[in-house]
Biopython code that builds the backbone (N, CA, C, O; Angstrom):
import numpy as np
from Bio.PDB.StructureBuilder import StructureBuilder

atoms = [
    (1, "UNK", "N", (-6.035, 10.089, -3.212)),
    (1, "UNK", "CA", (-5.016, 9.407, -3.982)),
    (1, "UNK", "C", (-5.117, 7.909, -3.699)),
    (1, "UNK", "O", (-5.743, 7.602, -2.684)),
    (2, "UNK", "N", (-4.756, 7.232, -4.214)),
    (2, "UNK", "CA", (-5.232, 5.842, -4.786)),
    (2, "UNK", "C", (-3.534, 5.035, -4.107)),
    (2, "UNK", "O", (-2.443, 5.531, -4.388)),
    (3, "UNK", "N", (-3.664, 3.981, -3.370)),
    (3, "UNK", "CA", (-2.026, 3.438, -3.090)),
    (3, "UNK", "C", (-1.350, 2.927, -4.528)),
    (3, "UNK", "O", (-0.233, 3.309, -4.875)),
    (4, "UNK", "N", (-2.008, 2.191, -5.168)),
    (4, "UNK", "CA", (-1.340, 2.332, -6.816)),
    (4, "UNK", "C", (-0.384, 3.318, -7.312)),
    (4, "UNK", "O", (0.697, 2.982, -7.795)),
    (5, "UNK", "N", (-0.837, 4.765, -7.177)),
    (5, "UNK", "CA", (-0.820, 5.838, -7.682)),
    (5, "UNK", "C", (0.693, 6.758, -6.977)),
    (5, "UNK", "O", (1.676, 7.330, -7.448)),
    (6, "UNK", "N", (0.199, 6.495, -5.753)),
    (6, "UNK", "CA", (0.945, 6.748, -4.774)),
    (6, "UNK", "C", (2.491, 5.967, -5.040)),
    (6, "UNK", "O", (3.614, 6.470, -5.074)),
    (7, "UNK", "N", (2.106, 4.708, -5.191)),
    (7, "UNK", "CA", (3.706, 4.025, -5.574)),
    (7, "UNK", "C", (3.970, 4.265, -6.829)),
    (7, "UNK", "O", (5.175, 4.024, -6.910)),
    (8, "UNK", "N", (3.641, 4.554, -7.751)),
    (8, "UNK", "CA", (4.075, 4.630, -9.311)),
    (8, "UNK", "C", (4.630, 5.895, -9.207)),
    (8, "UNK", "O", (5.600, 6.055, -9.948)),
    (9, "UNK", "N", (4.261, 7.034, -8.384)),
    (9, "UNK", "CA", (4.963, 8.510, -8.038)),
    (9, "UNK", "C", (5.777, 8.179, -7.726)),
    (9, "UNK", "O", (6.734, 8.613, -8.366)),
    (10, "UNK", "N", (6.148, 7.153, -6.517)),
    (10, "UNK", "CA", (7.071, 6.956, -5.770)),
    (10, "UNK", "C", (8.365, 6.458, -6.825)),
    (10, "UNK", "O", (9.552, 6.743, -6.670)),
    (11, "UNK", "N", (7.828, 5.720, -7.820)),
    (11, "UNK", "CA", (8.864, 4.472, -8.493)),
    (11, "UNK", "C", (9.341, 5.707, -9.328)),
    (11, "UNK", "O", (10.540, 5.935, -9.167)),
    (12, "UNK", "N", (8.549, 6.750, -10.374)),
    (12, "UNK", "CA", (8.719, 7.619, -10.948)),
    (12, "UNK", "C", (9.644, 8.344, -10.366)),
    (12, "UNK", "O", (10.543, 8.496, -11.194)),
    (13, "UNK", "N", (9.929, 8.924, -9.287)),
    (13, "UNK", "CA", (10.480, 9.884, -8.710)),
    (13, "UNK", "C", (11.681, 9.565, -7.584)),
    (13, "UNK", "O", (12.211, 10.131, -6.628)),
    (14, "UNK", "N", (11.780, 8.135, -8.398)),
    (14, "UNK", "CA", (13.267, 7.749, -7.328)),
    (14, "UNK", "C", (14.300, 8.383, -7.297)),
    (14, "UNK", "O", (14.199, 9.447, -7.908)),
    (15, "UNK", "N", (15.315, 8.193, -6.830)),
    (15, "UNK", "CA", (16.644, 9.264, -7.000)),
    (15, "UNK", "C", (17.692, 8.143, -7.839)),
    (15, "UNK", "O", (18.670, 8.541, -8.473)),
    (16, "UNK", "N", (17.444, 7.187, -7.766)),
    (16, "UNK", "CA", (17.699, 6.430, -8.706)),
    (16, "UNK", "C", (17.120, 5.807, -10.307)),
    (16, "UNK", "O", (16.386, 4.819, -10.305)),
    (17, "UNK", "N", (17.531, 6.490, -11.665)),
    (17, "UNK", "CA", (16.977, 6.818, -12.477)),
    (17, "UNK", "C", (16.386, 5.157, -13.212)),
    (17, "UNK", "O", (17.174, 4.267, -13.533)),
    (18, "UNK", "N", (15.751, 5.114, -13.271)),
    (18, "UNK", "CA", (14.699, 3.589, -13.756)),
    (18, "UNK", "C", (14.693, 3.527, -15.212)),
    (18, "UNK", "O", (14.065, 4.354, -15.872)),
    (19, "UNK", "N", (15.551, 2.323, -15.890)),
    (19, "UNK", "CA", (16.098, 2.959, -17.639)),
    (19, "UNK", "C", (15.045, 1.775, -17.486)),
    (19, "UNK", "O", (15.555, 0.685, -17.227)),
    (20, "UNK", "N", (13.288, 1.822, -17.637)),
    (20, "UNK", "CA", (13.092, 0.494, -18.179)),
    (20, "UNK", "C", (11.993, 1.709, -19.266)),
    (20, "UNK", "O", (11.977, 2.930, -19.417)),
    (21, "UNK", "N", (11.152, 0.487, -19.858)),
    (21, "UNK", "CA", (10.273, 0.834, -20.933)),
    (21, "UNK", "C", (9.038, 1.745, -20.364)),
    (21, "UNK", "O", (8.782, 1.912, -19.172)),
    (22, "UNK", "N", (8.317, 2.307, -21.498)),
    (22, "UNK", "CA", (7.133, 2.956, -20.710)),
    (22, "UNK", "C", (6.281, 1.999, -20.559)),
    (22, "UNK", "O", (6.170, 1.039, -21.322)),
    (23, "UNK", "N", (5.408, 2.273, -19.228)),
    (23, "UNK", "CA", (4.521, 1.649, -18.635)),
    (23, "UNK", "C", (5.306, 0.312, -17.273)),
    (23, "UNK", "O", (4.810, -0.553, -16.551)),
    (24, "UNK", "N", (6.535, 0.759, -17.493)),
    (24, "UNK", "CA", (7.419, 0.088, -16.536)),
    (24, "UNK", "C", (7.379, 0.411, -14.643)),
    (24, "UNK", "O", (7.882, -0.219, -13.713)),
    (25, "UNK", "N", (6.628, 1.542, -14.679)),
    (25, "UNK", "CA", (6.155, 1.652, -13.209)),
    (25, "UNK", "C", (4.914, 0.885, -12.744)),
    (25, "UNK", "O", (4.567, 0.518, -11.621)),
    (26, "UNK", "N", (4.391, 0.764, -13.866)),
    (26, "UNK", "CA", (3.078, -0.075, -13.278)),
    (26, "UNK", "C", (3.563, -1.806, -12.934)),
    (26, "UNK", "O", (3.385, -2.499, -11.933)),
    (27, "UNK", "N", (4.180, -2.067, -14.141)),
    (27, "UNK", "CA", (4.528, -3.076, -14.132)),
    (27, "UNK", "C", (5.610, -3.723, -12.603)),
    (27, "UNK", "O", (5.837, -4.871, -12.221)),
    (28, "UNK", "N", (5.973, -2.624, -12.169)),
    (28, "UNK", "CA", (6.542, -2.950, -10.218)),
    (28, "UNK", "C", (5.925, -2.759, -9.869)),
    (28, "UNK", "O", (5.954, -3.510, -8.895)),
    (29, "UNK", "N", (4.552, -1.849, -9.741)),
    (29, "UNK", "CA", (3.526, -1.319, -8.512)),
    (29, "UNK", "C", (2.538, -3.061, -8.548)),
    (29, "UNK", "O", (1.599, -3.353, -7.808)),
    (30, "UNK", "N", (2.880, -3.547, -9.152)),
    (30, "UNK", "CA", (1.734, -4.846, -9.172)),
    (30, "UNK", "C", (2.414, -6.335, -8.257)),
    (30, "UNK", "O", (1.594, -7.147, -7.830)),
    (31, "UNK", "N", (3.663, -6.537, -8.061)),
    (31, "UNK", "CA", (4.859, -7.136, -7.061)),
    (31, "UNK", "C", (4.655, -6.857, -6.090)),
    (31, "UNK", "O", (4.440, -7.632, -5.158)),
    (32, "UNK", "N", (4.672, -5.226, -6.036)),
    (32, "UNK", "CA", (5.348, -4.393, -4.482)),
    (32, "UNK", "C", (4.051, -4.390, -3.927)),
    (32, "UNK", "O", (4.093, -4.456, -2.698)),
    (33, "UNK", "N", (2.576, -4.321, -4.538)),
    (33, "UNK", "CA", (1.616, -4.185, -4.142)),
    (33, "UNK", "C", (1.148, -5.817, -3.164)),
    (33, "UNK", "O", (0.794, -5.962, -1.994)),
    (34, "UNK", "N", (1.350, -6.795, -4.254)),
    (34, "UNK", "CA", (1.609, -8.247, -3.422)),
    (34, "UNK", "C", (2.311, -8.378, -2.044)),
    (34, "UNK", "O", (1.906, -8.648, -0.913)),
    (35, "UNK", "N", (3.067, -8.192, -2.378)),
    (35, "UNK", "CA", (4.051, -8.115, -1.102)),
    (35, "UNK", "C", (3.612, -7.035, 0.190)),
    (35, "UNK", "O", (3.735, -7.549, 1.301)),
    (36, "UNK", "N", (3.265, -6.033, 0.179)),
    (36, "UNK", "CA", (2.974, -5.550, 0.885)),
    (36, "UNK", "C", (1.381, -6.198, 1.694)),
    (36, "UNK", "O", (1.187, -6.359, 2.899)),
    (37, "UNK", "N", (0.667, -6.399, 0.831)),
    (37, "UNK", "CA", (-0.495, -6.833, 0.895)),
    (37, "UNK", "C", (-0.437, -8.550, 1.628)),
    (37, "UNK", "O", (-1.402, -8.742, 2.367)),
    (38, "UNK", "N", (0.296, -9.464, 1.543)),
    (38, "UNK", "CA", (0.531, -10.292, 2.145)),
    (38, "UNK", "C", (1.463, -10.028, 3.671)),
    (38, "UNK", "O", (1.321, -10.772, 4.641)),
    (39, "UNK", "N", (2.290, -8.995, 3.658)),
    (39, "UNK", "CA", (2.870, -8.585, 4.753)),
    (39, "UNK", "C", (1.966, -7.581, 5.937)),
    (39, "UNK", "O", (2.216, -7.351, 7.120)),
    (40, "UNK", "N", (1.092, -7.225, 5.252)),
    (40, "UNK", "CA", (-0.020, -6.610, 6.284)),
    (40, "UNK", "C", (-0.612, -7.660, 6.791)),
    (40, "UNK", "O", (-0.511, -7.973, 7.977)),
    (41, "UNK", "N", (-1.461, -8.468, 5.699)),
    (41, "UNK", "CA", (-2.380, -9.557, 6.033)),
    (41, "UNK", "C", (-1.848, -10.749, 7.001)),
    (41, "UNK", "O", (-2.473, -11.785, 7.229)),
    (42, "UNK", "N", (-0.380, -10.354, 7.607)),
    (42, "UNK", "CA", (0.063, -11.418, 9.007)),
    (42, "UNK", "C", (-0.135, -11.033, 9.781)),
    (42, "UNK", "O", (0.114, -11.648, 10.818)),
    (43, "UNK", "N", (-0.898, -9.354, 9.839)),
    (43, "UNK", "CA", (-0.755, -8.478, 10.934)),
    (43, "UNK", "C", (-1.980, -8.902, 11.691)),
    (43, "UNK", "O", (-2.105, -8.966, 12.914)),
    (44, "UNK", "N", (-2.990, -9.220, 10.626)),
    (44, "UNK", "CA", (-4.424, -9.565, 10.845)),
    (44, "UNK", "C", (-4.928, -11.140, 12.208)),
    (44, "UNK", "O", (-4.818, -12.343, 11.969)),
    (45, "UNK", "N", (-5.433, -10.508, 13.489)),
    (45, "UNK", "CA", (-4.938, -11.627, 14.742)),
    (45, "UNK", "C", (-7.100, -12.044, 13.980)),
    (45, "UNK", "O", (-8.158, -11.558, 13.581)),
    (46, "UNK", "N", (-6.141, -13.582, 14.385)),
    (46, "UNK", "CA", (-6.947, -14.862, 14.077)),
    (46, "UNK", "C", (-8.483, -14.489, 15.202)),
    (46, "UNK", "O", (-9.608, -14.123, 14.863)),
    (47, "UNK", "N", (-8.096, -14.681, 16.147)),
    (47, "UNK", "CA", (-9.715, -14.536, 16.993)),
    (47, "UNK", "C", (-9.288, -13.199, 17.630)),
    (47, "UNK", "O", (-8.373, -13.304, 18.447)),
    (48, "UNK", "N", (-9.724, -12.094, 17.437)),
    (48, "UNK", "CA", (-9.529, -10.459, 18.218)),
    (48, "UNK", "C", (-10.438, -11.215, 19.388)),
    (48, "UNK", "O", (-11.421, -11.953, 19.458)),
    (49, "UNK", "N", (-9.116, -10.312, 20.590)),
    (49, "UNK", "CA", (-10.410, -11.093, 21.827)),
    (49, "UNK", "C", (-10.224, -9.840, 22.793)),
    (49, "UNK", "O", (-10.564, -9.862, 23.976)),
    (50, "UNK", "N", (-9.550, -8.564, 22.051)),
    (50, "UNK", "CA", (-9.429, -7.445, 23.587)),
    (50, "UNK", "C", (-9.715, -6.064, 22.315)),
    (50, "UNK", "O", (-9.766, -6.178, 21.091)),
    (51, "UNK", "N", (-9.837, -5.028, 23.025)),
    (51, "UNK", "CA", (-9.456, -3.821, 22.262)),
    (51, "UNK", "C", (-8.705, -3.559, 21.259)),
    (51, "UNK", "O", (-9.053, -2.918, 20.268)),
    (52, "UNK", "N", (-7.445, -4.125, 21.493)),
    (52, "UNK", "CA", (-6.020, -3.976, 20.891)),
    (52, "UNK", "C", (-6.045, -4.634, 19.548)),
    (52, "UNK", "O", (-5.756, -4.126, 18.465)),
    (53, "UNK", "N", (-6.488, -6.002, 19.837)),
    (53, "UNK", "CA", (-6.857, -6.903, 18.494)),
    (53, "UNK", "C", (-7.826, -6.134, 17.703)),
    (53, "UNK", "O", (-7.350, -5.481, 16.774)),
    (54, "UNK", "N", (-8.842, -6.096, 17.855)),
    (54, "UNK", "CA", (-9.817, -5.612, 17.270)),
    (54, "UNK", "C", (-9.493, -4.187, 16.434)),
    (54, "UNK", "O", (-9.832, -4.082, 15.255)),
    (55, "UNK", "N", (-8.880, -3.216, 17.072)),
    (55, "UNK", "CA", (-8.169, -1.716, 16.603)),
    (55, "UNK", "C", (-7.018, -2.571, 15.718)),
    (55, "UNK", "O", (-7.538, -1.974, 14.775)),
    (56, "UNK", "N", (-6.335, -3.099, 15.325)),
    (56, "UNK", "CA", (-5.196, -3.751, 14.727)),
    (56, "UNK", "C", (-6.316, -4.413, 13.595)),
    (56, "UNK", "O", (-6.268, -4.164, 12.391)),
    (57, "UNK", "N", (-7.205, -5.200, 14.167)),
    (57, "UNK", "CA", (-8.093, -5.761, 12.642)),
    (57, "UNK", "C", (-8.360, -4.475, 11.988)),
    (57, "UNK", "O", (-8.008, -4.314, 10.819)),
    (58, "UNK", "N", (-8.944, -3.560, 12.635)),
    (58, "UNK", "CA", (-9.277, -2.665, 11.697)),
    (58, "UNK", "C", (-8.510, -1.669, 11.139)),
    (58, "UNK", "O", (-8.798, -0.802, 10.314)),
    (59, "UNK", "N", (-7.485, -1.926, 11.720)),
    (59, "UNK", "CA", (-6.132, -1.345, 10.456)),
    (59, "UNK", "C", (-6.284, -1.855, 9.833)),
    (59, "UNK", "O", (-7.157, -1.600, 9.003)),
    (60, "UNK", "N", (-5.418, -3.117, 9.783)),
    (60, "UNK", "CA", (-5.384, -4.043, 8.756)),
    (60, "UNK", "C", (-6.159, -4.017, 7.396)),
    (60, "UNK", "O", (-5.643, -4.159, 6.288)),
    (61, "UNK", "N", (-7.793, -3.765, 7.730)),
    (61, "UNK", "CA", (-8.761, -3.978, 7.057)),
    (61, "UNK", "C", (-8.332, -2.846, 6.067)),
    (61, "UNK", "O", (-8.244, -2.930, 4.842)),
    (62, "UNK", "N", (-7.978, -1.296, 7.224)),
    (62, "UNK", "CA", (-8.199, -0.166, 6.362)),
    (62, "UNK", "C", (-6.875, -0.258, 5.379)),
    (62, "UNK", "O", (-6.981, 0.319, 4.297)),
    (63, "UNK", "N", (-5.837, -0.826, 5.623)),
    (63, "UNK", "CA", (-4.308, -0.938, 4.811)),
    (63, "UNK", "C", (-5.060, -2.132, 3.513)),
    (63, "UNK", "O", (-5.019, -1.678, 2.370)),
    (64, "UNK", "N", (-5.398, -2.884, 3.591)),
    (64, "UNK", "CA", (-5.989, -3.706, 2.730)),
    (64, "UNK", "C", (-6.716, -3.074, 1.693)),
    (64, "UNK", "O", (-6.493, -3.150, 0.485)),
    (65, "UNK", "N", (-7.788, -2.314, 2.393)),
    (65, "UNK", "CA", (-8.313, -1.172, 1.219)),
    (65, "UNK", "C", (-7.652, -0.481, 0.456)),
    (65, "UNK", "O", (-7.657, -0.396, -0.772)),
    (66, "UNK", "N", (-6.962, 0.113, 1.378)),
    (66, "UNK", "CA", (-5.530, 0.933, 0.308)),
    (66, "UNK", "C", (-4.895, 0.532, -0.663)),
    (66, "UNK", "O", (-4.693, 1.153, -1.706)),
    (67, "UNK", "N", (-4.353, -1.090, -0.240)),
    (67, "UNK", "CA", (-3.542, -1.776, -0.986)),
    (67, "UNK", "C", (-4.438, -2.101, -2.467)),
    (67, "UNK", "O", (-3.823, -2.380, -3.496)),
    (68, "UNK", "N", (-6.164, -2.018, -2.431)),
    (68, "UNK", "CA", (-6.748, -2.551, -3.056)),
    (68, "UNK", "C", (-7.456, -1.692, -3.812)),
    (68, "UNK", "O", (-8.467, -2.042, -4.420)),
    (69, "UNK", "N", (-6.827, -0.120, -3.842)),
    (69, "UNK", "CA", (-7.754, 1.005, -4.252)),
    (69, "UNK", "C", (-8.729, 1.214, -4.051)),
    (69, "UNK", "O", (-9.217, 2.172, -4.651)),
    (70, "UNK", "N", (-9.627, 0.405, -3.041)),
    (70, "UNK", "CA", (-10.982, 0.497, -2.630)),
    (70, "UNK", "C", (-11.391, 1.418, -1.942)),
    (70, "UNK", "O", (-12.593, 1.618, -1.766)),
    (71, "UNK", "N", (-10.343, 2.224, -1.370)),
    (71, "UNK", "CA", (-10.102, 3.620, -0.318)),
    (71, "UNK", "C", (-9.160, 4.764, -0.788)),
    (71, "UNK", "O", (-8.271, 4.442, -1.577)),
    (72, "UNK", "N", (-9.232, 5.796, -0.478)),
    (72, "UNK", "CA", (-8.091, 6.545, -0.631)),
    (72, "UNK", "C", (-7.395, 6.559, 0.251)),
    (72, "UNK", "O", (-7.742, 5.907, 1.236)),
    (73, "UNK", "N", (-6.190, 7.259, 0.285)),
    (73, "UNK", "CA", (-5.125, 7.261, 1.106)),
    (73, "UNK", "C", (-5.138, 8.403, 1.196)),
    (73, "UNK", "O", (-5.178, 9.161, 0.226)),
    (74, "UNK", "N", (-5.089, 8.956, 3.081)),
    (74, "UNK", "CA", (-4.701, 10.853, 3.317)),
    (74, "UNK", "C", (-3.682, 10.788, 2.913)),
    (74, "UNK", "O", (-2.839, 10.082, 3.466)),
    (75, "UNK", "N", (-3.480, 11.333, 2.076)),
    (75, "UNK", "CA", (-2.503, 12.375, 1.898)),
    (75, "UNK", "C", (-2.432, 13.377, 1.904)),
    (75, "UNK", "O", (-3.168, 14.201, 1.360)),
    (76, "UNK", "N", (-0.670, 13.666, 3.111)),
    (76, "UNK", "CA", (-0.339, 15.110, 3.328)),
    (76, "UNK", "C", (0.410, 15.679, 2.542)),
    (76, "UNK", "O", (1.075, 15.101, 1.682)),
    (77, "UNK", "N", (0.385, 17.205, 2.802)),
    (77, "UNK", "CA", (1.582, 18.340, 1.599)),
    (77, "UNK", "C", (3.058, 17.149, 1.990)),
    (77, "UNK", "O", (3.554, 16.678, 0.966)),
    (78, "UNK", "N", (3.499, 16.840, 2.878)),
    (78, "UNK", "CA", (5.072, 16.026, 3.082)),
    (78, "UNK", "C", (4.575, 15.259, 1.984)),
    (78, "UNK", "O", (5.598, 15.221, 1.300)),
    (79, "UNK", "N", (3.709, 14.617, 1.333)),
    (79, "UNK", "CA", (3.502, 13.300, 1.074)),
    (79, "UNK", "C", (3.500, 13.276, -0.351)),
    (79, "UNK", "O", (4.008, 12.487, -1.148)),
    (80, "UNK", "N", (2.666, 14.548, -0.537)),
    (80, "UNK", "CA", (2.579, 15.082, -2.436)),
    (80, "UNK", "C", (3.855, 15.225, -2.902)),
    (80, "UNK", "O", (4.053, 15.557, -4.071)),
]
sb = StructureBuilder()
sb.init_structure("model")
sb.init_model(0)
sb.init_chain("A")
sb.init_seg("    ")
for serial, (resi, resn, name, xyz) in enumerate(atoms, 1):
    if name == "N":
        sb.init_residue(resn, " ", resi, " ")
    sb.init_atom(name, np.array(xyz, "f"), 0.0, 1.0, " ", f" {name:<3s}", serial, name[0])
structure = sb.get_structure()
């Protein structure tokens, strides 16, 4: 599953009912996707100089992919 995809389910399936037009989930998954994507990318340490940094870059990297559909995202049965 694709993080795009993943949030447009999410926006689709709020418990709060969304009176906008069709194609109106995409049209938030492209904001929320920004935002998230700039809020990871602070996570990202300037010179990795131990283990810790380095395992944290490569989150980062892998959340970036996500954010960028370039990866899939596990998804679990909780998650479907």
């Amino acid at each position: 599953m694709k993080f795009s995809d993943l949030l447009t389910e999410t926006i689709r399936f709020a418990e709060i009912p969304l009176r906008f037009e069709p194609g109106a989930e995409e049209a938030i998954v492209e904001p929320v996707t920004e935002l998230l994507r700039r809020w990871v990318a602070i996570h990202d340490p300037d010179q990795p100089s131990d283990d810790f940094d380095y395992g944290q870059r490569a989150l980062v990297v892998r959340l970036l992919e996500e954010l960028d559909d370039a990866r899939e995202i596990p998804v679990s049965d909780e998650t479907a």
